[in-house]
C-alpha positions in Angstrom: 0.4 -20.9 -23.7 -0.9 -23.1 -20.7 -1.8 -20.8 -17.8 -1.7 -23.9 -15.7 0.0 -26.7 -14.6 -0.5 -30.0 -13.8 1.3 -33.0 -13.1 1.3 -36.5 -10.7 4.9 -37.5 -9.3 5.0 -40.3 -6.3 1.4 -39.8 -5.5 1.2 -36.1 -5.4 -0.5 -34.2 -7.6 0.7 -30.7 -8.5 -1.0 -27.7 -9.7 0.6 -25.0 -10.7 -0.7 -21.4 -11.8 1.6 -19.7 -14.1 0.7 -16.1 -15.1 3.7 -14.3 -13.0 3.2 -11.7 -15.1 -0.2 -10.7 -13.6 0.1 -11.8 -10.4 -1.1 -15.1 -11.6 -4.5 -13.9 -11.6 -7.5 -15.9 -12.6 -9.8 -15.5 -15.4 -12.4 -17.3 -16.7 -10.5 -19.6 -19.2 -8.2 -20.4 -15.9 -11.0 -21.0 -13.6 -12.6 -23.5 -15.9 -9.2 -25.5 -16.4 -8.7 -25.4 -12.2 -12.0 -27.2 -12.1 -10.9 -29.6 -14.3 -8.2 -30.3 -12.7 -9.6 -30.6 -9.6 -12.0 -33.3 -11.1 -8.6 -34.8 -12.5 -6.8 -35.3 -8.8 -10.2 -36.5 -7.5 -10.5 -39.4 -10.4 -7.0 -40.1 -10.4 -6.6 -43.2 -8.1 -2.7 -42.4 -8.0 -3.3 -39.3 -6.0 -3.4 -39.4 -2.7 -2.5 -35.7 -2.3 -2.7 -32.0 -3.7 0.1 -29.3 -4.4 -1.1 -25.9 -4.8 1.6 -23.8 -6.6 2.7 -21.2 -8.4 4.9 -19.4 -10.6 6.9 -16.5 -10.3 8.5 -14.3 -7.0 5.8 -11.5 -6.6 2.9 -13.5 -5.8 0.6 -16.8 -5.1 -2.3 -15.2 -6.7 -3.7 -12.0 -6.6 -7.4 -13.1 -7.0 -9.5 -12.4 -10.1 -8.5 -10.7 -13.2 -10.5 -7.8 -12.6 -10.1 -6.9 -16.4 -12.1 -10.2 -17.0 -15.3 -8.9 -14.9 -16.4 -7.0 -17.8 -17.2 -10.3 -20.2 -19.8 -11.6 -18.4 -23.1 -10.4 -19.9 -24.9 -9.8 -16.2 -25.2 -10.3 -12.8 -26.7 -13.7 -13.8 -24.3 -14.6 -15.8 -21.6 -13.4 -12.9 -23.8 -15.1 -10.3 -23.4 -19.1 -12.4 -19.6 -18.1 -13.2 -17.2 -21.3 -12.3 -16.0 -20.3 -8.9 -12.5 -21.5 -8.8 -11.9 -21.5 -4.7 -15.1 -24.1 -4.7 -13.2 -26.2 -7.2 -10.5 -26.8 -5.0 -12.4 -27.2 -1.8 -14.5 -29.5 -3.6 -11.1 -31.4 -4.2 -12.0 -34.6 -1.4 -8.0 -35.4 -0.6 -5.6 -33.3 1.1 -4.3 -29.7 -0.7 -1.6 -28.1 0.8 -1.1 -24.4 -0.4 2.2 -22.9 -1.1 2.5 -19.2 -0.7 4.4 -16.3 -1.7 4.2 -12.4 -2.5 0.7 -11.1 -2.8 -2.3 -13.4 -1.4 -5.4 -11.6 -2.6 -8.6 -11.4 -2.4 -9.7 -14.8 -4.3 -6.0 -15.8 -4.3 -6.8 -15.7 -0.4 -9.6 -17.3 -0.7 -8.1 -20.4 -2.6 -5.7 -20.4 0.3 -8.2 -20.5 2.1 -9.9 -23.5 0.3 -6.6 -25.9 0.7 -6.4 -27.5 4.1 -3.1 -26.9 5.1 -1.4 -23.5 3.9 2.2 -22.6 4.0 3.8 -19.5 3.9 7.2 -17.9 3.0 8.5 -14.4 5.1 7.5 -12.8 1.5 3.7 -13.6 1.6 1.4 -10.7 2.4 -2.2 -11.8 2.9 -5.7 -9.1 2.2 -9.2 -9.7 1.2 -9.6 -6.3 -0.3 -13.0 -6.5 -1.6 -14.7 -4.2 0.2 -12.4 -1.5 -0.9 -13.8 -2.4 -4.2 -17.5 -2.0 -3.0 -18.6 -5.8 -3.2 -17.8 -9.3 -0.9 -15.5 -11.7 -2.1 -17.8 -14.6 -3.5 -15.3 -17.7 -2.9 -15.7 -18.2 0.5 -13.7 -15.8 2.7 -16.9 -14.7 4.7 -17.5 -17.7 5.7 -14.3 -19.9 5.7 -12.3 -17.1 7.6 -14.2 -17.2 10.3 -13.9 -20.5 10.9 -10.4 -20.5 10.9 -9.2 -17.7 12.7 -12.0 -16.6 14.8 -14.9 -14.0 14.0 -13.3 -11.0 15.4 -9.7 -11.8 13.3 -12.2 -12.7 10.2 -14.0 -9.0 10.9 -10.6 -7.0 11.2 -9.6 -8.4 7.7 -12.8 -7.9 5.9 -14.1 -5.0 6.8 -10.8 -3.2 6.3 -9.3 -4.7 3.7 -5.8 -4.4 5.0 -2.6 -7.1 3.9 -1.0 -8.8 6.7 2.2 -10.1 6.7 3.3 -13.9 6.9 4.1 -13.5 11.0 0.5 -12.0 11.4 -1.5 -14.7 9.5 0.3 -17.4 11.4 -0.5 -16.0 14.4 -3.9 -15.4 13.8 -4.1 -19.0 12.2 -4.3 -18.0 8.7 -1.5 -20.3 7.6 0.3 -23.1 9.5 3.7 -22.9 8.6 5.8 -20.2 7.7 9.6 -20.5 6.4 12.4 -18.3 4.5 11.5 -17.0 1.6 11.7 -19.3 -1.6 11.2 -22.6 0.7 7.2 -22.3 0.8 6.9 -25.1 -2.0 9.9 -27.2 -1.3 7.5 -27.3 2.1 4.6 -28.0 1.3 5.6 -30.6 -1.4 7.6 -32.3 1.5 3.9 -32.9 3.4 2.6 -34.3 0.5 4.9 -36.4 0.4 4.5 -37.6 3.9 0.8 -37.9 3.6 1.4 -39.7 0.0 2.7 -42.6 2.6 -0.7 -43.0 4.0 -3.4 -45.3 2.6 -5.9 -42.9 0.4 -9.1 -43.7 2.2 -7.6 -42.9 5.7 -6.4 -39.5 4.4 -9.6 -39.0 2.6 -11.8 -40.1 5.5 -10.2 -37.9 8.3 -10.4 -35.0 5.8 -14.2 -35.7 5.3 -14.3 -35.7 9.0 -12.8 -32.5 9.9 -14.6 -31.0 7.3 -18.0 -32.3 8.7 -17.0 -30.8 11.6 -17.0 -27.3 10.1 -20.9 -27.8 9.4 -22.8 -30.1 11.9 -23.3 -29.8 15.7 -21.1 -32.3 17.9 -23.6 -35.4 17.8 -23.8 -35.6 14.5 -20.0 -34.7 13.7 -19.2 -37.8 16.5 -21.5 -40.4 14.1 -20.4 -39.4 11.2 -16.8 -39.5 12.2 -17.8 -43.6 13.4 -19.0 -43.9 9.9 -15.7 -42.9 8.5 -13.9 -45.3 10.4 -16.2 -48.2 9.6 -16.0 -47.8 6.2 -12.2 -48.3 6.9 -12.8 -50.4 8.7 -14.6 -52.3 6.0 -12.0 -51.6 3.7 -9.6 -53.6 5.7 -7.5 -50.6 5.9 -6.7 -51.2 9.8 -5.3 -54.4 8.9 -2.8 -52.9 7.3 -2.5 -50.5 9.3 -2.2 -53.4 12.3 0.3 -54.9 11.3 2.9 -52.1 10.6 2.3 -51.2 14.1 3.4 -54.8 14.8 6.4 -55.0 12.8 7.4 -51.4 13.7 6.7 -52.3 17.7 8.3 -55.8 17.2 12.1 -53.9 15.4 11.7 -51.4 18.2 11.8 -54.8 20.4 14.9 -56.1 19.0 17.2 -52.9 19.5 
């Protein structure tokens, strides 16, 4: 039985973990497939941008199948693992996260990895690792941080408490949050509004607020110019021109 899903509907690419069962927590054999299917949506010219879904009520994800920690041979073999939050941060066009029930440790931390995360009044967010005794190796140290602050990123980590949808909104852990059940519907509704955009605009602002994440202000500025050459160069604005002229020249006429 396929523990994920994909598929590619006007533009959008949707992925789709289904192991409600366990909280549709990842193991090994699902981390590789979520790499490949990251590599898919990245190849796949008819993307322009990524769903992040899941089966079942009770939760997004619940992180790692803890069960599964036992196969590996070693901490060296642990340590080369396929980490599957890196595969979809690695993904270059937009992923918009739709979540539900438990968020958990790596589950939170492939929320964390899409760029836009939307939340029903059901989701309940924690990065619980350090109950556990280790830190959680997909990026929550760092990514959180960035997005919600260092002192927010510290009262999450080092306690390992859940917070509820209204808390991680306002702490900026997710963007949007609506009733419960309407989290994909959502978040599949700004794919679709960013599938209307051409796929090297979308692609080049997301490079560009990514760069901003990592470089000082000088550099982020030059690199952002670069982006917008290369669309330049692309003859993207052209396009882009000229539906500002029809739109401006209808607006004329009413």
């Amino acid at each position: 039985m396929d523990l994920i899903h994909y598929g590619v509907q006007d533009g959008v690419a949707e992925i789709r973990l289904d192991r409600p069962d366990k909280l549709n927590a990842i193991t090994p054999a699902m981390a590789s497939e979520l790499s490949r299917l990251a590599r898919c949506a990245n190849d796949d010219d008819n993307v322009k941008a990524v769903l992040l879904t899941s089966a079942g009520p009770r939760a997004f994800c619940a992180g790692t199948d803890l069960q599964s920690l036992a196969g590996y041979a070693n901490a060296w073999a642990f340590r080369n693992r396929c980490e599957y939050a890196a595969a979809i941060r690695d993904i270059r066009k937009p992923v918009v996260a739709a979540l539900k029930g438990w968020v958990l440790g790596g589950g939170a931390e492939l929320a964390l990895a899409a760029d836009i995360r939307v939340a029903d009044e059901t989701a309940r967010f924690g990065f619980p690792e350090v109950s556990h005794g280790w830190v959680g190796g997909g990026g929550a140290s760092q990514l959180l941080p960035r997005l919600c602050g260092y002192g927010q990123a510290m009262n999450l980590l080092l306690t390992g408490k859940t917070i509820d949808c209204y808390e991680a909104y306002r702490v900026g852990l997710c963007e949007h949050v609506v009733h419960a059940g309407e989290a994909e519907s959502t978040a599949r509704g700004l794919c679709i509004e960013m599938s209307k955009h051409r796929s090297i605009a979308l692609q080049s602002v997301k490079a560009s607020v990514r760069a901003a994440l990592c470089t000082d202000l000088a550099s982020g500025l030059r690199y952002e110019n670069e982006m917008n050459t290369l669309c330049f160069a692309m003859c993207e604005h052209v396009e882009g021109l000229e539906r500002f002229r029809s739109r401006s020249s209808d607006e004329g006429h009413q």
